[in-house]
C-alpha positions in Angstrom: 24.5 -18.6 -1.8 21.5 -20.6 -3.2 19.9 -19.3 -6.3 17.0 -18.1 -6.5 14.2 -19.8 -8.6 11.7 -17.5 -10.0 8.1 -17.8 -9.5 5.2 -17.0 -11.5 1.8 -17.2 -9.4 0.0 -16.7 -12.7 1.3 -19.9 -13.8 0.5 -21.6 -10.9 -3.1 -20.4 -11.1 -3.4 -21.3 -15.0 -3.0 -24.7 -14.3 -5.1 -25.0 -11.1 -2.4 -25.8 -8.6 -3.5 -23.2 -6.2 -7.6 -22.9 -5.9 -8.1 -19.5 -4.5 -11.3 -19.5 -2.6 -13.2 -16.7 -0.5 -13.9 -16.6 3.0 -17.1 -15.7 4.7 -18.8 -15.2 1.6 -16.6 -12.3 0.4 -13.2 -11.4 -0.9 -11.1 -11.1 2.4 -9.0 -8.8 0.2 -11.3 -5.8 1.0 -11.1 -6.6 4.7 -11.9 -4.1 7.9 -8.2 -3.4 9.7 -8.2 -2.9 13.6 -5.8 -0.4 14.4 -4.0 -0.2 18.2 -6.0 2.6 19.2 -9.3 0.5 17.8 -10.1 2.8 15.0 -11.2 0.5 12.1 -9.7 1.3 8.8 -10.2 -0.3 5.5 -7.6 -1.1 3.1 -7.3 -4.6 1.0 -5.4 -5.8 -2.1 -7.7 -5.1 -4.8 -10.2 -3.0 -5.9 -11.5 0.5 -4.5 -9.3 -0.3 -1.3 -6.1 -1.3 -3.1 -2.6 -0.2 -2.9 -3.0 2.2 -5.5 -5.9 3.9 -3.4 -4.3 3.7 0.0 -3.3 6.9 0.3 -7.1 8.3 -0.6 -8.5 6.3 2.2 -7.4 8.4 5.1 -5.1 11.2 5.8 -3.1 9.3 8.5 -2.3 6.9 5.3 -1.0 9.8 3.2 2.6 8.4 2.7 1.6 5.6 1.6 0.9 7.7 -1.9 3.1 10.8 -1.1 5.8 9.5 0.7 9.5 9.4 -1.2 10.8 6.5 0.6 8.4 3.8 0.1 8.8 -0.1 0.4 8.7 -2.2 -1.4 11.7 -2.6 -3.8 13.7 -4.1 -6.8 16.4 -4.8 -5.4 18.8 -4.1 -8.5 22.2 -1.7 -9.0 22.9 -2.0 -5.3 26.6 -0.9 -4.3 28.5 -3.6 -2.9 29.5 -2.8 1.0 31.2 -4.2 3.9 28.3 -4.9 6.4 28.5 -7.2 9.3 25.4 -9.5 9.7 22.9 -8.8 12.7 23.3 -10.7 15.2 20.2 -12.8 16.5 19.2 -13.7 19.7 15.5 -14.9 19.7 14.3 -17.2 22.3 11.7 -19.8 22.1 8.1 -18.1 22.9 4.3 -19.9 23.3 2.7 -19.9 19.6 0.1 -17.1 18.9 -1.1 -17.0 15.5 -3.5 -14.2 14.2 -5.5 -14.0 11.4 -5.5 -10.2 10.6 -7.4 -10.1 7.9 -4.5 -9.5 5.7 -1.7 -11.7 6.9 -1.0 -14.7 9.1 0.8 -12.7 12.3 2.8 -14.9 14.4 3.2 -12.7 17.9 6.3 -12.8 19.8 7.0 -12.6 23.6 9.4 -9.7 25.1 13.2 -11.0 25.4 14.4 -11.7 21.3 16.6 -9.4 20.1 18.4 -8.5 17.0 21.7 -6.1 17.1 22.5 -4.1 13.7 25.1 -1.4 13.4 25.2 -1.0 17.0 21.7 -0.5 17.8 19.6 -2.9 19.7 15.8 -4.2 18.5 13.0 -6.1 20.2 11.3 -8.5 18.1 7.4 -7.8 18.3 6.0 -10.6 15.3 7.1 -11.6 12.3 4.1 -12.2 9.3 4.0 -13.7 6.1 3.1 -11.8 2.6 2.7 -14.0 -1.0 4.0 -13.5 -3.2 6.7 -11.4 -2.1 6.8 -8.1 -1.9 11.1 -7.6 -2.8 11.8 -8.7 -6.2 15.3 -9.5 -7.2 16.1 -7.9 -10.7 12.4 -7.9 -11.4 11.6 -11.4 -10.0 9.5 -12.3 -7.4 9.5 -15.3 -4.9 6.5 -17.9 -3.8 6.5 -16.0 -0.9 8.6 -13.6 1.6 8.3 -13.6 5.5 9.1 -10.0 7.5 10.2 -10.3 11.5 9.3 -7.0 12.7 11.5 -5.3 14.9 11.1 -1.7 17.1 14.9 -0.3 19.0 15.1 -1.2 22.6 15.2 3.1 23.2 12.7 4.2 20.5 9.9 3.9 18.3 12.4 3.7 15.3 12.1 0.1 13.3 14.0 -2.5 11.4 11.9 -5.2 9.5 14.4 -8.6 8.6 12.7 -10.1 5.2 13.6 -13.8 4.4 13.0 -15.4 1.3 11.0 -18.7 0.6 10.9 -20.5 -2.5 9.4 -23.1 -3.9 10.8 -26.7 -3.0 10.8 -29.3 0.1 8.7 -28.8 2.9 9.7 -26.1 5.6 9.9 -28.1 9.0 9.9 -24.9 11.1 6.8 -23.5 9.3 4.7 -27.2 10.2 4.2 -25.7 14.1 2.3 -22.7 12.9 0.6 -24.3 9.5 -0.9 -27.3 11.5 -3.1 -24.4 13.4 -3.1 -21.9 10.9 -6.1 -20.2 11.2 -8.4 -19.6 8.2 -10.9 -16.9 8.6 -10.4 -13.5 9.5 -9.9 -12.5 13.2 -9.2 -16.0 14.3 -6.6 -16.4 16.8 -4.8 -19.8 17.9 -2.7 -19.4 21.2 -1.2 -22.2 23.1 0.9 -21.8 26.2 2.7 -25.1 25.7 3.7 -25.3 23.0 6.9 -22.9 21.6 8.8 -22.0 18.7 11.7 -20.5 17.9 12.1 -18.3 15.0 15.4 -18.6 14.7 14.7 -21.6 12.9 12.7 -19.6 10.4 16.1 -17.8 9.4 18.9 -18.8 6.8 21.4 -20.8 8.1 24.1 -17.9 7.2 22.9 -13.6 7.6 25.9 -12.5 5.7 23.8 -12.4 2.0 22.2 -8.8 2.5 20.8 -6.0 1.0 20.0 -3.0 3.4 18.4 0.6 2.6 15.7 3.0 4.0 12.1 2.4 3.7 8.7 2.4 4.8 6.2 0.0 5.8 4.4 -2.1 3.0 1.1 -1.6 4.6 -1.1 1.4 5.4 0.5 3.6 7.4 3.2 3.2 5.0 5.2 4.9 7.5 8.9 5.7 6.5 12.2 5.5 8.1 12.2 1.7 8.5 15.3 -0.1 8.0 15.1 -2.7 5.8 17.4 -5.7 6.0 17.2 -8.6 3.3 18.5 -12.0 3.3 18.8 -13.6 -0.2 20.0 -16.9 0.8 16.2 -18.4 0.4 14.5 -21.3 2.7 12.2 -22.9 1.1 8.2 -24.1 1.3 6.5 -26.7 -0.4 3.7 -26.1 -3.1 1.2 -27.9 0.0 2.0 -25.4 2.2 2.1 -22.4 -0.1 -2.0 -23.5 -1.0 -2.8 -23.8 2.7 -1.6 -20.3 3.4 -3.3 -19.0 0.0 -6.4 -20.4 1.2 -6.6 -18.3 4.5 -5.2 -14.9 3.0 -5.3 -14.9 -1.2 -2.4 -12.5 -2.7 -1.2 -10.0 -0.3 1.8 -7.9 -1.6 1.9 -4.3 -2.2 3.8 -3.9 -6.0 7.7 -2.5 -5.9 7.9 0.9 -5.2 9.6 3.6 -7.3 9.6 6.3 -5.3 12.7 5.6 -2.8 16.2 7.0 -3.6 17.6 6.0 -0.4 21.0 3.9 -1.1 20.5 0.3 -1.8 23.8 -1.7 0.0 24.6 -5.5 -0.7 26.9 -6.7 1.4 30.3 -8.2 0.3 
C-alpha cells in the first residue's frame, strides 16, 4: 500500500500556491441547491449556511444535525476483517460534467455496476470534494473523489471514496479538467467523447475501510454504505488550483456522532 502524504491546505494558502477567487461576484460557498423535485434549498460551506447550520435550514435536513450515524469520519481504531473487494464493472460512458454549485458532478450512463457483499449497485455519478472529507488518524488528503452508487432493487446506497494526493499529474482526471466548467450551473456534455471511471480507481480494491453512514451533504441522509480505498492516486498541484478555482473548499468536517463499526480489511 502507498503511504499517504499529509496535506495542509492552510499551508498551501500561506504561501499563495492556490489563489482562491469568487465567482459571479460572490462566494459560491453560499450557493442555491436544486433539488430533483426542483425545490431550491440553500446550504454552502461557510457562514449562516454552513455545515454546522444545516440542520436549521430545513426540516427535511434534520439529520444532518440530529442524525447518529453521520459521515464523515476518522477513520482510526478500526477492527481488522476479512472483506472481499467489490467487484467493478463500469463501462465507458459520453462525458457530462456539472457544475452544482458545490461540486464538479461527473454523470454516469445506466449499465456500471459495482457488487459488494452480494448485493448489486448502479453507478449514478461520481463528484469530487477538497480537501477530503475522510481523515486518516486525523489527517486529511488534497482531495477525495466519491462514485455514488444506488442497489439495482432499492433506493438503499453505497458511496466508493478514493483518495488523491498530491504528486504527478492524474491522466484520467485531464478528460474532465480540460472542460471543467467554472461557474455555477454550467454543464459540458459531449456525445463523443467517453471515459471510463474505472481508470479513476486504484489499481488494487483490497485496502478498505467499510462502516455505516450518511451522506456528507444536506439531506445527510443515513444508512449509506461507505467503502474506502486507502491506496491513494494522485493529482498534481496544477490541477488541484483549477478545481479550487471553480468550487473553493467543499468538505463537511469529520463527524462524531456515528458508532457504527468501522472494518479494515486484512
Amino acid at each position: 500500500m502507498r503511504r499517504l502524504l499529509t496535506w495542509d491546505r492552510r499551508a498551501f494558502l500561506k504561501f499563495g500556491v492556490i489563489a482562491l477567487g469568487t465567482l459571479g461576484g460572490g462566494s459560491c460557498f453560499e450557493t442555491v441547491a436544486l433539488a430533483a423535485n426542483g425545490d431550491r434549498r440553500r446550504w454552502g460551506y461557510t457562514g449562516s449556511v454552513s455545515p454546522e447550520h444545516w440542520g436549521e435550514l430545513s426540516p427535511d435536513y434534520a439529520a444532518c444535525s440530529r442524525g447518529q450515524y453521520q459521515s464523515p469520519i476518522n477513520l482510526i481504531d478500526a477492527t481488522p476483517v476479512r472483506l472481499v473487494p467489490p467487484e467493478i464493472h463500469y463501462r465507458s460512458t459520453p462525458i457530462e460534467i456539472v457544475h452544482t454549485g458545490h461540486t464538479i458532478q461527473v454523470n454516469y450512463a445506466p449499465g456500471s455496476t459495482l457488487t459488494f457483499d452480494g448485493q448489486t449497485f448502479n453507478l449514478l455519478q461520481f463528484h469530487f470534494h477538497s480537501p477530503s472529507e475522510h481523515q486518516i488518524d486525523g489527517q486529511s488528503q488534497a482531495m477525495e473523489c466519491h462514485f455514488v452508487h444506488q442497489h439495482q432493487d432499492s433506493d438503499a446506497l453505497l458511496v466508493f471514496a478514493v483518495f488523491l494526493q498530491l504528486g504527478k499529474a492524474n491522466d484520467a482526471l485531464e478528460p474532465l479538467w480540460a472542460h471543467l466548467p467554472m461557474t455555477i450551473g454550467e454543464t459540458y456534455h459531449d456525445r463523443t467523447t467517453t471515459i471510463d471511471a474505472t481508470q479513476l480507481l486504484p489499481p488494487q480494491l483490497d485496502s478498505l475501510y467499510r462502516y455505516d453512514g450518511s451522506l456528507t451533504t444536506p439531506p445527510c441522509r443515513e444508512s449509506v454504505t461507505w467503502l474506502l480505498c486507502t491506496d491513494p492516486l494522485t493529482l498534481s498541484i496544477a490541477q488541484l488550483d483549477r478545481f479550487i478555482q471553480a468550487v473553493p473548499a467543499n468538505a463537511r468536517p469529520v463527524q462524531t456522532r456515528n458508532h457504527r463499526p468501522l472494518l479494515r480489511a486484512i
